[in-house]
C-alpha positions in Angstrom: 0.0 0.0 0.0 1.4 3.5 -1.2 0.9 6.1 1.8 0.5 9.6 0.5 3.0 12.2 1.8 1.7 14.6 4.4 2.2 17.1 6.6 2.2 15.0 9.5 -0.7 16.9 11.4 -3.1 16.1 14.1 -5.3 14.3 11.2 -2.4 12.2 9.6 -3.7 9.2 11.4 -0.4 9.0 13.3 -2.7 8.4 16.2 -5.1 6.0 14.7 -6.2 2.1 16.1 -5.1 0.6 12.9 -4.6 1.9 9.6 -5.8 0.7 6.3 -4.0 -2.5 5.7 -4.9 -3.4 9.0 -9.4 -3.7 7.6 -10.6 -6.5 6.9 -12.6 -6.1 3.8 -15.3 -8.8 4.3 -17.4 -10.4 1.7 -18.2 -9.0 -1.8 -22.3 -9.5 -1.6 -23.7 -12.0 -3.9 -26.9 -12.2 -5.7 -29.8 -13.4 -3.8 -31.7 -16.7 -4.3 -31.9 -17.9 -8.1 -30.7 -14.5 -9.5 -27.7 -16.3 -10.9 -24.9 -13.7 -11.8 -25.1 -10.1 -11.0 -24.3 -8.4 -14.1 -21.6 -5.8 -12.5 -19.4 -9.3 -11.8 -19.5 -9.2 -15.7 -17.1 -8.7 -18.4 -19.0 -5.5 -19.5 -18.4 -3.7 -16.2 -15.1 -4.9 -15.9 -14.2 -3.1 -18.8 -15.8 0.3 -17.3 -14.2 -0.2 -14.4 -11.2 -2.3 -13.9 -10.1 -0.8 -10.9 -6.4 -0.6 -9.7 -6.2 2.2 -7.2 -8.6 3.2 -4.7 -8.0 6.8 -2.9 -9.7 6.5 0.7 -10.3 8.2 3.6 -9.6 6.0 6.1 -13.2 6.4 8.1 -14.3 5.7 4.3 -12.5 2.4 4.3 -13.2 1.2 7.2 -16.8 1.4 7.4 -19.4 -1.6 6.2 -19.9 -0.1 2.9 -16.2 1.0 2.5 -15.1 -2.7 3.5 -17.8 -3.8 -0.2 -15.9 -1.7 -2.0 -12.6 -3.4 -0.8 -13.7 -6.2 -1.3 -15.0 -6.1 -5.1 -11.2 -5.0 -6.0 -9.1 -6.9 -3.9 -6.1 -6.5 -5.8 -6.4 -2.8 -6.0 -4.1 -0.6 -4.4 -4.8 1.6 -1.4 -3.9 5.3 -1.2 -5.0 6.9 1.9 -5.8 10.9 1.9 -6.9 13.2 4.2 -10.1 14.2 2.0 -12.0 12.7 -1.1 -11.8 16.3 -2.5 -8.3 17.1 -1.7 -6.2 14.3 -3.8 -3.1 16.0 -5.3 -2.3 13.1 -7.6 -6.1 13.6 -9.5 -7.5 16.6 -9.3 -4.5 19.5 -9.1 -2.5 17.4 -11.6 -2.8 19.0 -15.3 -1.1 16.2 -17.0 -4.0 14.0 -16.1 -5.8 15.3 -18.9 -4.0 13.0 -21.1 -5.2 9.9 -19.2 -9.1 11.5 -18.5 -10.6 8.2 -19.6 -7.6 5.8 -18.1 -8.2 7.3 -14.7 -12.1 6.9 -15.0 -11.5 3.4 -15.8 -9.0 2.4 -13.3 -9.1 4.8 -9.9 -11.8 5.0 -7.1 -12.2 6.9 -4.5 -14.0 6.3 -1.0 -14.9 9.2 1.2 -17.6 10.4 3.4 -20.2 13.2 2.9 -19.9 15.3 4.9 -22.5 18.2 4.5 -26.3 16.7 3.8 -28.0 19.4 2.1 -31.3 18.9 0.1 -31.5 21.8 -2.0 -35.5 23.2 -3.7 -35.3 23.1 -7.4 -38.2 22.5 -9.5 -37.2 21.2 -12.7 -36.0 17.9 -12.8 -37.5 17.3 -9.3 -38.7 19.0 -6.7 -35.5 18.4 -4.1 -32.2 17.5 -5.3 -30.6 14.9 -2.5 -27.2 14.6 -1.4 -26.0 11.6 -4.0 -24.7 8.5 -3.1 -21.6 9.2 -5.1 -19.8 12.1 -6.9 -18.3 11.5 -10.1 -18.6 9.2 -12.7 -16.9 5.9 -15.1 -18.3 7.8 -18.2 -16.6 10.4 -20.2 -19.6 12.7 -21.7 -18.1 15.3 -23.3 -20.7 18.0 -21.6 -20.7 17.1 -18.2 -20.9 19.5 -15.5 -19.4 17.5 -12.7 -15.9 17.5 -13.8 -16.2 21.5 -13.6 -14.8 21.7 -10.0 -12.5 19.1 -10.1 -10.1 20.3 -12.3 -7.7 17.6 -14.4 -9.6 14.1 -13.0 -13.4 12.9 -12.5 -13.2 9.2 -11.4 -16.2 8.0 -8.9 -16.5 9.0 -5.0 -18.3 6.7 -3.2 -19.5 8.0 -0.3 -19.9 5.2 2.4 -22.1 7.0 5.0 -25.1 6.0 2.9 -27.0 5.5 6.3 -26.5 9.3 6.9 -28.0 10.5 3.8 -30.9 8.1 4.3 -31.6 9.0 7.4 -31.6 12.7 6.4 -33.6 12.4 4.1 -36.2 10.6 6.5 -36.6 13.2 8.4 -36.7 15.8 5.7 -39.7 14.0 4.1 -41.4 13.7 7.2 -41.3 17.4 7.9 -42.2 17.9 4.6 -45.5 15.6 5.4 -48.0 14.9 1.9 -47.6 16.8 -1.0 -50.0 19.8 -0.9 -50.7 20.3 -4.9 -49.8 18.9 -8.2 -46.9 20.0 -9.9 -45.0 18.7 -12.8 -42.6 17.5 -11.1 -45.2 14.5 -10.3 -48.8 15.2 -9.4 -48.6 13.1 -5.7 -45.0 12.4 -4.6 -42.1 14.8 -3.7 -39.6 13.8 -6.0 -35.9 13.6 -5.1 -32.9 13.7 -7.9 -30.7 11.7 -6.3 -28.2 11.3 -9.2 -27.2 14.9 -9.6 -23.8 14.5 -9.4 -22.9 10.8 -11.0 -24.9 8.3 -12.5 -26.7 5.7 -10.4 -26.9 2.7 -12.7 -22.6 3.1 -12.8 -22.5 3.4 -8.9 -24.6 0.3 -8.9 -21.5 -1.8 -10.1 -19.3 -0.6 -7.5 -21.3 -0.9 -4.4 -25.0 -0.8 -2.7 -25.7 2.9 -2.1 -28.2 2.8 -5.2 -29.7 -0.1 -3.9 -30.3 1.1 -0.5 -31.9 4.5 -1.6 -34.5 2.5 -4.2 -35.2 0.4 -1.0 -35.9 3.5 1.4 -37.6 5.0 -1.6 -39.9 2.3 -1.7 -40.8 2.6 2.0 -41.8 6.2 1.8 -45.3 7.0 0.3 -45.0 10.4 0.0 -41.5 10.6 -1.7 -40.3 9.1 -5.0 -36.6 8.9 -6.2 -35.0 10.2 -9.7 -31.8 9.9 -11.4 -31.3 10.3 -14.9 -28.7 7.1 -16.7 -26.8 6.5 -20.1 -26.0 3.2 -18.9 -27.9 0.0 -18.8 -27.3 -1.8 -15.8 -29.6 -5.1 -15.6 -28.9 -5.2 -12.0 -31.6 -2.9 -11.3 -34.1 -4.8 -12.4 -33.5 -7.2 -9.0 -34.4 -4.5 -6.8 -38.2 -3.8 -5.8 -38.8 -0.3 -6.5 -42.4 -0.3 -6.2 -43.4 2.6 -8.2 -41.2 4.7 -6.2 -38.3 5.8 -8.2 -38.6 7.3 -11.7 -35.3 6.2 -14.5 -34.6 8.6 -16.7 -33.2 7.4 -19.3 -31.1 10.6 -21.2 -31.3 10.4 -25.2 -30.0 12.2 -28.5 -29.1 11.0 -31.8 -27.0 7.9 -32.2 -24.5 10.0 -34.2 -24.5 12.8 -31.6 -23.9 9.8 -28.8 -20.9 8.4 -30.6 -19.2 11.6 -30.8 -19.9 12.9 -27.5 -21.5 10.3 -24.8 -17.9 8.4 -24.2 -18.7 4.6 -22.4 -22.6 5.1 -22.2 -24.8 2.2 -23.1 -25.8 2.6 -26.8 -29.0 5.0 -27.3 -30.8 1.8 -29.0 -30.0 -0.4 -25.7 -31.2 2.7 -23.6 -34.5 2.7 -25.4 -34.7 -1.2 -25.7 -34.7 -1.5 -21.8 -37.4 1.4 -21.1 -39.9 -1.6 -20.9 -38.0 -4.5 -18.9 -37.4 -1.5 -16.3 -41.2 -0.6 -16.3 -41.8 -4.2 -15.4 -39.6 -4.2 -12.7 -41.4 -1.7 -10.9 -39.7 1.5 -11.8 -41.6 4.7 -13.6 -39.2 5.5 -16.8 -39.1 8.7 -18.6 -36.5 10.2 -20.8 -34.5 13.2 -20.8 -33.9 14.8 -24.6 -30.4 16.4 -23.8 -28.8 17.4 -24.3 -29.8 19.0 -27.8 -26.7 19.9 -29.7 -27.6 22.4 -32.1 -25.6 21.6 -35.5 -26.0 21.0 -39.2 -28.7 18.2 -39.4 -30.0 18.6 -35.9 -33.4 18.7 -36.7 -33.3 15.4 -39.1 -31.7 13.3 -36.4 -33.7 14.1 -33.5 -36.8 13.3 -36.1 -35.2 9.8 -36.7 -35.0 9.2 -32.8 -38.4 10.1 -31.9 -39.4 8.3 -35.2 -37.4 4.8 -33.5 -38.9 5.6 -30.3 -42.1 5.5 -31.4 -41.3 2.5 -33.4 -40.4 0.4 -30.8 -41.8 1.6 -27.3 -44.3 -0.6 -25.9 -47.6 0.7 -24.9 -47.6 0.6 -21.6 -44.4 2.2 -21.6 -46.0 5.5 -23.4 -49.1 5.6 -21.5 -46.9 6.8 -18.5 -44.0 8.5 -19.6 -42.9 12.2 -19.6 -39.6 14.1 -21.0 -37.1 17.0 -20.0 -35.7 18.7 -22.8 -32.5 20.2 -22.0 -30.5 22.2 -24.5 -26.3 22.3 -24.4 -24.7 24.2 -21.5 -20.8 24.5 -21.6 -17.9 26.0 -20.2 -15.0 27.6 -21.0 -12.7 25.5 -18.7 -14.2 21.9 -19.3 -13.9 23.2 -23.6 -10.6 23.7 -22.4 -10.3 20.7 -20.7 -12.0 18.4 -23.7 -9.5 19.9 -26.0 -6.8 17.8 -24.1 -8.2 15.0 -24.8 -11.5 14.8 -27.0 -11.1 18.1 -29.4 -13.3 16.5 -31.7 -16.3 17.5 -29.4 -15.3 21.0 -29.2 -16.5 21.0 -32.8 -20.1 20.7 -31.8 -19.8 22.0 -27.9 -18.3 25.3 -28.7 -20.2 27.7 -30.7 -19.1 31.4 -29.8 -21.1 32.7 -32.6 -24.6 30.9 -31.0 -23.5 30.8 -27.5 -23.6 33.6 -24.7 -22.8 33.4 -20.7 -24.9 32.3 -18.0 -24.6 32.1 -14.3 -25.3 28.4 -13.4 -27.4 28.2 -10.1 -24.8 27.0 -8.3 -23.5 30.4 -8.8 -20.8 29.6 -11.6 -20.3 30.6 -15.1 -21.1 28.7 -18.2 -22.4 29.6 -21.7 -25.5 29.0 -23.1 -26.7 29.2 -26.6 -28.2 33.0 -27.0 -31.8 33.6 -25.9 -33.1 33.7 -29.5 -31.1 30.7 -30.7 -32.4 29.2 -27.4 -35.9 30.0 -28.2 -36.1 29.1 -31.5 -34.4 25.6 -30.6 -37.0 24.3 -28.2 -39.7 25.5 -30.3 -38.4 23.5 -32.8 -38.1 20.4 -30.7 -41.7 20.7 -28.9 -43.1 20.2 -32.6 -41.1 17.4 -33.7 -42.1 15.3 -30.6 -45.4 16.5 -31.1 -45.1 14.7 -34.9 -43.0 12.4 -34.1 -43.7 11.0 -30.7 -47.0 13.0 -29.5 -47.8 10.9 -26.8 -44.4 12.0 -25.1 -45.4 15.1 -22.7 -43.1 17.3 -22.2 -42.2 18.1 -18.0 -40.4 20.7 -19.2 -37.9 22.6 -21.8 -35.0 24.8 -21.2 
């Protein structure tokens, strides 16, 4: 095990019972009854994640759901660090850019969350929930998360999942029943608890996603959210009970290639709508993010087209979409540039594009107001001749 130098503090553990080597890591969990093999124990998620260094906390490691994650890479190599968000060898190093996707694919990084917030917002969901992870195995050209993190985005797992839950208890039982309809969801509070990674990934690492459908299911007046790019068959074993809503995000096939790195294909995505509505789970889909380029417009006609095609029924009868057009920023363009400048072709467009404070209070761009406008306009009416028993949650 490689220690990471430091300072030699009151927190360097210097004091501490035992140190990492020094946990025993348990048992990796197994499927139960006549599930046969869990699909993260797979040759498909071991080539998303073939993990050969873990960056913990030590409190991370050490606790039950830290000690799962140990135990899925044994032969993974254990840096300890004083915070998940403080890891000089990731996220202050700038020639990590040329391994962007390497470190995705082979680094982890257990830590605890330490602030529970649930923040309003009103979109997606009505709350947006502390996550059971930050970060993610992907490599989407557009993503926001990476934005704060500077040269390296592999996945946190936070292993105080008991905390979040239990926050969120009592959050919802303040809350009590949902006064009025929104459209959000017309009964249920709704909690996006994939803001900041994606929960069918974090499902082949550990339990966290499992645990929140679980306590989703248990609460009548709350439902879960998280929007995916991955299938992730795993899911289907749990018992959601109408109580958390996939979102499964969408855009061309040719758009995908280019700029959704390690996602599930957008066929597969729309092939498993169904299998997840029989498992118990409410599916919608997000359209995002629209990238507005030559042929736009035809493409997006061929995907609601194939949607249409090959939705079952019962899957339209009940679902909704978000449209969500391209937001960018100037550091992650400079970032992709590193590594993927072939996106920047289609993800930076000073001529359509304009600033925008995020609501988290940081800068990105935006396409312009009447570009913007226009845009959405245009992709309200081909869903409404395309796909028109898709509604539309909302657009922006």
């Amino acid at each position: 095990m490689r220690a990471q130098q430091t300072g030699g503090g009151p927190d360097d553990g210097a004091d501490a019972l035992f140190g990492l080597e020094d946990i025993d890591p348990g048992r990796a969990p197994r499927p139960q009854g006549n599930a046969g093999p869990l699909f993260r124990d797979g040759p498909a998620a071991r080539r998303l994640l073939s993990v050969g260094t873990i960056f913990a906390e030590p409190a991370a490691a050490a606790s039950p759901r830290g000690r799962q994650v140990l135990a899925r890479y044994p032969d993974a190599e254990v840096v300890p660090v004083d915070s998940h968000w403080r890891i000089p060898d990731l996220h202050g190093n700038e020639q990590n850019v040329d391994r962007w996707v390497r470190i995705k694919t082979e680094t982890l990084v257990l830590g605890e969350k330490k602030t529970l917030t649930t923040r309003p917002n009103g979109r997606s969901a009505d709350w947006i929930a502390p996550g059971p992870a930050n970060g993610c195995a992907m490599a989407c050209a557009y993503c926001y998360v990476p934005r704060r993190k500077g040269y390296a985005n592999p996945v946190t797992v936070f292993t105080n999942i008991e905390r979040t839950i239990a926050h969120l208890s009592r959050h919802i039982a303040r809350l009590g029943p949902k006064p009025e309809a929104n459209q959000c969801d017309p009964l249920a509070w709704v909690y996006d608890i994939g803001e900041n990674s994606d929960c069918c990934v974090d499902a082949l690492i550990s339990d966290n996603v499992a645990d929140l459908v679980h306590a989703f299911a248990r609460w009548p007046a709350a439902k879960a959210s998280f929007a995916t790019k991955f299938v992730n068959p795993d899911l289907l074993l749990l018992e959601p009970r109408g109580r958390t809503r996939v979102r499964f995000s969408l855009m061309p096939p040719s758009d995908s290639r280019l700029l959704d790195i390690r996602t599930s294909p957008v066929e597969s995505r729309i092939a498993a709508a169904g299998d997840f509505l029989d498992a118990g789970y409410e599916v919608h889909f997000n359209l995002s993010p629209v990238v507005l380029r030559p042929g736009w417009e035809r493409d997006w006609s061929l995907l609601l087209r194939h949607m249409d095609d090959v939705l079952p029924a019962r899957v339209k009868d009940q679902a909704a979409a978000e449209v969500i057009m391209l937001t960018h920023n100037k550091d992650l363009h400079e970032l992709n540039l590193g590594w993927h400048p072939r996106a920047e072709d289609v993800l930076w467009q000073p001529r359509l594009q304009e600033p925008k404070r995020s609501q988290n209070g940081s800068w990105n761009v935006r396409y312009r107001s009447d570009v913007k406008a226009g845009a959405v306009a245009a992709v309200r009416e081909l869903v409404a001749a395309h796909a028109p028993w898709l509604r539309i949650r909302y657009a922006f």
